[in-house]
C-alpha positions as CSV (number, residue, x, y, z in Angstrom):
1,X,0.0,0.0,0.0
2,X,1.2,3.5,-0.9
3,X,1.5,6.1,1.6
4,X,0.3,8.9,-0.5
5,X,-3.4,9.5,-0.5
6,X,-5.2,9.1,-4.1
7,X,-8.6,9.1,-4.0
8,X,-10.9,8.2,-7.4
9,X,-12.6,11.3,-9.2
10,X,-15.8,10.6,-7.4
11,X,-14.5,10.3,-4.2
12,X,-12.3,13.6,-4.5
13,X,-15.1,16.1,-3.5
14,X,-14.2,17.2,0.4
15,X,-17.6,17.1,1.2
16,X,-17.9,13.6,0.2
17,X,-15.1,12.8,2.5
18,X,-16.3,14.4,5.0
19,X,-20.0,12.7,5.3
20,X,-19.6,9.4,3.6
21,X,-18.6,6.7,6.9
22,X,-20.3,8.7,9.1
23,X,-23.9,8.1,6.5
24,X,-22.4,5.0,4.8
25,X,-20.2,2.9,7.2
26,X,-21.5,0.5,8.7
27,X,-19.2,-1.4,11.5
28,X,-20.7,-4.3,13.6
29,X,-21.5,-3.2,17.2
30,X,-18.2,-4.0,19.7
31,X,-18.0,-4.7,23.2
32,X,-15.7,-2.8,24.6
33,X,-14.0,-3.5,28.0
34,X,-14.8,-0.1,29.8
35,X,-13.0,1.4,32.6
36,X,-14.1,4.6,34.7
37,X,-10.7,6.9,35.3
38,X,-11.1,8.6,38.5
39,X,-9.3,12.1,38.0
40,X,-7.8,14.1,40.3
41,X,-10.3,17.1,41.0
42,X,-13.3,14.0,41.6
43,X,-14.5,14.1,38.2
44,X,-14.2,10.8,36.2
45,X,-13.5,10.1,32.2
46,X,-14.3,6.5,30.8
47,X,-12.0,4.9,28.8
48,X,-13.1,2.1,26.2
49,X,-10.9,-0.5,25.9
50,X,-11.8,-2.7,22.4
51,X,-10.6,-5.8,24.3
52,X,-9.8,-6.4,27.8
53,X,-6.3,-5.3,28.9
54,X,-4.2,-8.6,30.7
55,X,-2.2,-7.2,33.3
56,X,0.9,-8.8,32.1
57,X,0.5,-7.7,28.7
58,X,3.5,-5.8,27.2
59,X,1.7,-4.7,24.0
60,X,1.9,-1.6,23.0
61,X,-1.4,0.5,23.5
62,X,-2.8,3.3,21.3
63,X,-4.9,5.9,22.8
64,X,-7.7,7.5,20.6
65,X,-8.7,10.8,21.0
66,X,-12.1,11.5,19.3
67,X,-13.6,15.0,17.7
68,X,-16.1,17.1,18.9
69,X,-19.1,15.3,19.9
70,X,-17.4,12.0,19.2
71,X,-17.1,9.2,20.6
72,X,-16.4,4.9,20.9
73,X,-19.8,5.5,18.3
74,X,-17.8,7.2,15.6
75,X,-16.9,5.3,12.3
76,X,-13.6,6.9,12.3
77,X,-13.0,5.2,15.7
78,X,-14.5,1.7,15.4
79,X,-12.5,1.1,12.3
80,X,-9.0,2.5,13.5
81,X,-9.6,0.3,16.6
82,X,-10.9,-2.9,14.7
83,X,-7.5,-2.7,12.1
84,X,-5.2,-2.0,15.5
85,X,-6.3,-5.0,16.7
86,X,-5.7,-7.2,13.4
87,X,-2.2,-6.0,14.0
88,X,-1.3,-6.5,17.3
89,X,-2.0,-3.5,19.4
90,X,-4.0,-2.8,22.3
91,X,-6.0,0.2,22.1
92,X,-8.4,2.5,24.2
93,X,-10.6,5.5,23.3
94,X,-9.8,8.4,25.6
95,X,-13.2,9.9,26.1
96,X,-13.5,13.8,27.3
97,X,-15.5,14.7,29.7
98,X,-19.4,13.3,29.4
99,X,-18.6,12.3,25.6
100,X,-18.9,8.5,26.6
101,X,-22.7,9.4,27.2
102,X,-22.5,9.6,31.1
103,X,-22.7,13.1,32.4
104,X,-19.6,14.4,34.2
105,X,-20.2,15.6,37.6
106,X,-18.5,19.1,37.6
107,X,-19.8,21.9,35.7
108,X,-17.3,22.0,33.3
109,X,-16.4,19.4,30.0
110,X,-13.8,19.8,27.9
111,X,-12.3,21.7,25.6
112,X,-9.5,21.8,22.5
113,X,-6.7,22.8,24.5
114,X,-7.2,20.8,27.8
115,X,-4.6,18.2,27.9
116,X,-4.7,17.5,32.2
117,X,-7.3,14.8,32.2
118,X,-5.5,12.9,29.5
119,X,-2.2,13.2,30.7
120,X,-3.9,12.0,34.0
121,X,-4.7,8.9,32.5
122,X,-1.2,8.1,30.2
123,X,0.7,8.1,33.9
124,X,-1.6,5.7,35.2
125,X,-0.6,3.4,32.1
126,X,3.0,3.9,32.8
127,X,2.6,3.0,36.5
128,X,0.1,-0.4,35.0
129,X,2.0,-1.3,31.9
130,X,5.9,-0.3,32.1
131,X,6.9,-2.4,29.6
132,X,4.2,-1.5,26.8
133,X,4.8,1.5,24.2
134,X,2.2,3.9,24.4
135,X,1.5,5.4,20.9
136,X,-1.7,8.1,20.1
137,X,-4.0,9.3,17.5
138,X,-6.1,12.4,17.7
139,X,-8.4,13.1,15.4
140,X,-9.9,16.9,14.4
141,X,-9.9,18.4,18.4
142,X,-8.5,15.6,19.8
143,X,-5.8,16.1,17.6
144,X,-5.3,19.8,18.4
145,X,-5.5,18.6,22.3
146,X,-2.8,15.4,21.4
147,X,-0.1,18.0,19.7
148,X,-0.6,20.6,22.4
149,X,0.2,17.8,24.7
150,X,3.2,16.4,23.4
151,X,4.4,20.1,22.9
152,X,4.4,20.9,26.7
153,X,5.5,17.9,27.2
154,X,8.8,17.9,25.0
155,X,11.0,15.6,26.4
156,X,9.2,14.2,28.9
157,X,6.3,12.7,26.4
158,X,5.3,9.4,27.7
159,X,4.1,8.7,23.9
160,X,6.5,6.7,21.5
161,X,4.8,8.3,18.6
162,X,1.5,10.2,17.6
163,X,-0.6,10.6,14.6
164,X,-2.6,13.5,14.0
165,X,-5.7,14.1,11.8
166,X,-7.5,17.2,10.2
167,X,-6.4,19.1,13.5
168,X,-7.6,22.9,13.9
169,X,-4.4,24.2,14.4
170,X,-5.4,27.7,14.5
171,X,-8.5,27.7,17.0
172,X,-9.8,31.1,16.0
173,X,-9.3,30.4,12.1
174,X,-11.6,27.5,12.3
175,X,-14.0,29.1,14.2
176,X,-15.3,31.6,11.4
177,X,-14.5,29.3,8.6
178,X,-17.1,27.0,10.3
179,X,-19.5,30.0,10.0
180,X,-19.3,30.4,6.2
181,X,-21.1,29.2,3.5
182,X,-21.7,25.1,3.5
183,X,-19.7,24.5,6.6
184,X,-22.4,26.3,8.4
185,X,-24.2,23.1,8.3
186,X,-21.7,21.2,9.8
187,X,-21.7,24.1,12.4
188,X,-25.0,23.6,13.0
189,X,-25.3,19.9,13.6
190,X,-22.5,19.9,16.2
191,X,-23.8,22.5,18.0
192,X,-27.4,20.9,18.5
193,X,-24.7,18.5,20.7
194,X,-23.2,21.2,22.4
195,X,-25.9,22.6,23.5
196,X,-28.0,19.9,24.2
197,X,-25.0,19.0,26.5
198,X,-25.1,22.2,27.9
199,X,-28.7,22.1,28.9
200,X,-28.4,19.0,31.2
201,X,-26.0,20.9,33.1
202,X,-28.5,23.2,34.4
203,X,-30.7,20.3,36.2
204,X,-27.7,19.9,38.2
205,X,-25.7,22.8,38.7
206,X,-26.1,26.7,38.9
207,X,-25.3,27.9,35.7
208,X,-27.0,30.8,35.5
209,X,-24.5,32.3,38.4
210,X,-21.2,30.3,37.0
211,X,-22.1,31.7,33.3
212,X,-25.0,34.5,33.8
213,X,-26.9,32.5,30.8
214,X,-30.2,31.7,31.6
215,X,-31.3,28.0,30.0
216,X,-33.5,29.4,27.6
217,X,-31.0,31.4,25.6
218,X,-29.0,28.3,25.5
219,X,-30.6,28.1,22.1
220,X,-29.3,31.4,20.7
221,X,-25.7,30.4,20.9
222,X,-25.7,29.6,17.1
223,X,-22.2,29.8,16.5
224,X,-19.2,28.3,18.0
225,X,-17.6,31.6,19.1
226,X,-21.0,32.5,20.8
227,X,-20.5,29.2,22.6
228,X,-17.4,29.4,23.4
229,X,-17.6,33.2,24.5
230,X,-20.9,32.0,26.7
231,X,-19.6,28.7,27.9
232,X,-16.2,27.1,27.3
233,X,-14.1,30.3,27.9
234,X,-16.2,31.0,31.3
235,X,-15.9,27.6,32.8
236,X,-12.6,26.9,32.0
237,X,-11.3,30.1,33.3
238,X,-10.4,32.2,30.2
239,X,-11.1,35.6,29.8
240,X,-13.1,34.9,26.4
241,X,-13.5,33.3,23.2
242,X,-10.7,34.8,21.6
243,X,-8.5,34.0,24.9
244,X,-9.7,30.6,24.7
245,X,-8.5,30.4,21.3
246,X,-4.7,31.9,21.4
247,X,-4.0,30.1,24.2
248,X,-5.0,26.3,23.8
249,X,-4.1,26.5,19.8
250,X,-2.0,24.0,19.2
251,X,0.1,25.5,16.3
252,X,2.4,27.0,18.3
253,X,3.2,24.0,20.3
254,X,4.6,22.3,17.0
255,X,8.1,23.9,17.6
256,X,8.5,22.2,21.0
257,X,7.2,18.5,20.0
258,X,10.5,15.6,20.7
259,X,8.0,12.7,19.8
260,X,7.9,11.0,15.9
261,X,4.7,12.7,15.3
262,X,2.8,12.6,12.0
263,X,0.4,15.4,11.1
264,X,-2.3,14.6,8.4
265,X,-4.3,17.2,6.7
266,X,-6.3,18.0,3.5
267,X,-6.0,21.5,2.3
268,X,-9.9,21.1,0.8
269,X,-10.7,20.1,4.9
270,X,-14.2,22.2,5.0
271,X,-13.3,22.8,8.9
272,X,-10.7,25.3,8.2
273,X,-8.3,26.9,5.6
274,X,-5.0,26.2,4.2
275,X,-4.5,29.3,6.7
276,X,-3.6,27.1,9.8
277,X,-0.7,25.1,7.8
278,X,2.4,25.7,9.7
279,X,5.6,26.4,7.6
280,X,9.0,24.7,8.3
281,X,10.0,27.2,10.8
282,X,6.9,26.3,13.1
283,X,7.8,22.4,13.1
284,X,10.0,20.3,15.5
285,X,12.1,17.9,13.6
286,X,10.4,15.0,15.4
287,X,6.9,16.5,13.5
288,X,6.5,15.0,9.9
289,X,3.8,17.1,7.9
290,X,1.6,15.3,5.1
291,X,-0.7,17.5,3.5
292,X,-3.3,16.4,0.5
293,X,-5.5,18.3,-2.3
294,X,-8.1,16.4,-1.0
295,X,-9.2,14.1,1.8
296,X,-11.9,16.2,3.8
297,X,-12.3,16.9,7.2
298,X,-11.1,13.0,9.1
299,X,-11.9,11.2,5.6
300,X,-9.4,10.3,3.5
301,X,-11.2,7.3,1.7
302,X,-9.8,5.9,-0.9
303,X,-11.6,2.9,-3.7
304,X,-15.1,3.6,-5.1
305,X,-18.4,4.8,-3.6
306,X,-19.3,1.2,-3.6
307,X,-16.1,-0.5,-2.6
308,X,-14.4,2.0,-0.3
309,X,-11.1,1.7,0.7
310,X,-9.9,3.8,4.1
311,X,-6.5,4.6,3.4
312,X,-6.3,6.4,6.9
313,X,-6.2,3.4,9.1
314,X,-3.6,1.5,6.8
315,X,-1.7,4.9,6.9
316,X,-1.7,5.2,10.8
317,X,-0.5,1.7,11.3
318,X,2.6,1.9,8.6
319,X,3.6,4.8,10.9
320,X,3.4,3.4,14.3
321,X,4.9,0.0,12.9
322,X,7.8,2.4,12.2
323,X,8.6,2.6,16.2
324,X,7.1,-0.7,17.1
């Protein structure tokens, strides 16, 4: 298998890529071995394991980091996890806070740029599994969150190597390109999440006094920056949107990374603009860049409409077998 991306003339439109295994693939239902991770300020995560973990394993173990709003669900997920597995690696979905489906107890979730929670949980692997590689993949905010990670990490990264996938590496860019013409819709659709998610957190806490948003204008926050500026930056202790934004981009993180890291992107990605790409002088030498005409946002499907192949997985795992 090539590692360059060629997708057929049908398959090349980025909208295409974008929608098609989220409307078309269908993966059997798994049973995942699932473990609630106590963190440290009482809130929990869960972690999906696809099988269960032997304590005297030493395989290596590949933590997935899902997108906004997803989760062990996505068809991006079950199908990296299902080809790990064919070739001998462990692997567990590092959900964010509530994104497993269970509520979080604090009033805060998560956000692009929070990287405690997960770092939380690789240390508890090292301490479990000292003699098992721990590689990652993040995929669209969990990749942003997986590169700002390894970049305050530097040399003390606990990963052996890390994959990422249509990250928004400028926070801000992607916010208003997500608020223009078709991408709008895609906009739309994760924020009926959001919100939604949002919502359930008024029958348990005071939100009207940690946000000053009443419940019933949860509704008007039709944009991610309106969101963000109502919610995320609030909670999590920035001073707005736009503070939210500089500070947990992970572009300018890139220049610190000391792990083998692959960075995936499509420059037709309807999530954001060639704008975000960072040039030589913003990369680490451990940080290899692979950018594509086309591939969508987290698509990259190769094969026909009718016979698909998903180049992405086979791509991930000719990486990590790299440093295996």
């Amino acid at each position: 298998m090539s590692n360059l991306f060629t997708p057929t003339f049908l398959l090349k439109n980025k909208h295409v890529q974008t929608l098609y295994m989220s409307l078309f693939r269908k993966i059997p239902t798994h049973s995942f071995d699932i473990q609630k991770f106590e963190l440290s300020d009482g809130d929990f995560i869960e972690c999906y394991w696809y099988n269960k973990r032997k304590a005297e394993s030493n395989k290596p173990i590949v933590l997935l980091f899902h997108g906004l709003t997803g989760s062990f669900k996505s068809p991006y997920i079950l199908g990296t996890m299902k080809e790990l597995d064919k070739n001998g690696y462990d692997s567990v979905v590092v959900h964010f806070r509530s994104s497993s489906g269970v509520m979080n107890k604090k009033p805060n979730t998560y956000h692009s740029g929070k990287t405690d929670d997960a770092m939380e949980f690789i240390k508890s692997l090292q301490n479990s599994y000292s003699n098992s590689k721990i590689f990652a993949i993040g995929y669209s905010l969990g990749g942003n969150v997986l590169l700002k990670l390894l970049g305050e990490t530097a040399d003390a990264s606990p990963i052996t190597a890390a994959v990422s996938i249509s990250a928004p590496l400028e926070l801000d860019i992607c916010s208003d390109k997500m608020n223009r013409g078709f991408s709008r819709v895609y906009q739309h659709l994760l924020l009926k999440d959001l919100n939604r998610s949002l919502e359930q957190k008024y029958k348990t806490h005071d939100m009207k006094s940690l946000i000053n948003l009443d419940k019933k204008d949860v509704k008007k926050l039709s944009t991610f920056r309106k969101f963000d500026d109502a919610y995320t930056a609030p909670i999590h202790g920035f001073a707005s949107a736009q503070d939210y934004y500089t500070k947990s981009s992970s572009k300018q993180f890139l220049k610190y990374i000391r792990t083998n890291t692959l960075v995936i992107h499509a420059i037709d990605d309807p999530f954001t603009t060639p704008k975000v790409l960072p040039n030589k002088d913003e990369l680490s030498q451990y940080v290899k860049l692979e950018i594509y005409p086309n591939g969508g946002h987290v698509g990259f499907i190769e094969g026909s409409l009718l016979k698909p192949k998903y180049w992405l997985e086979e791509r991930i795992i000719n990486y990590f077998h790299e440093f295996v």
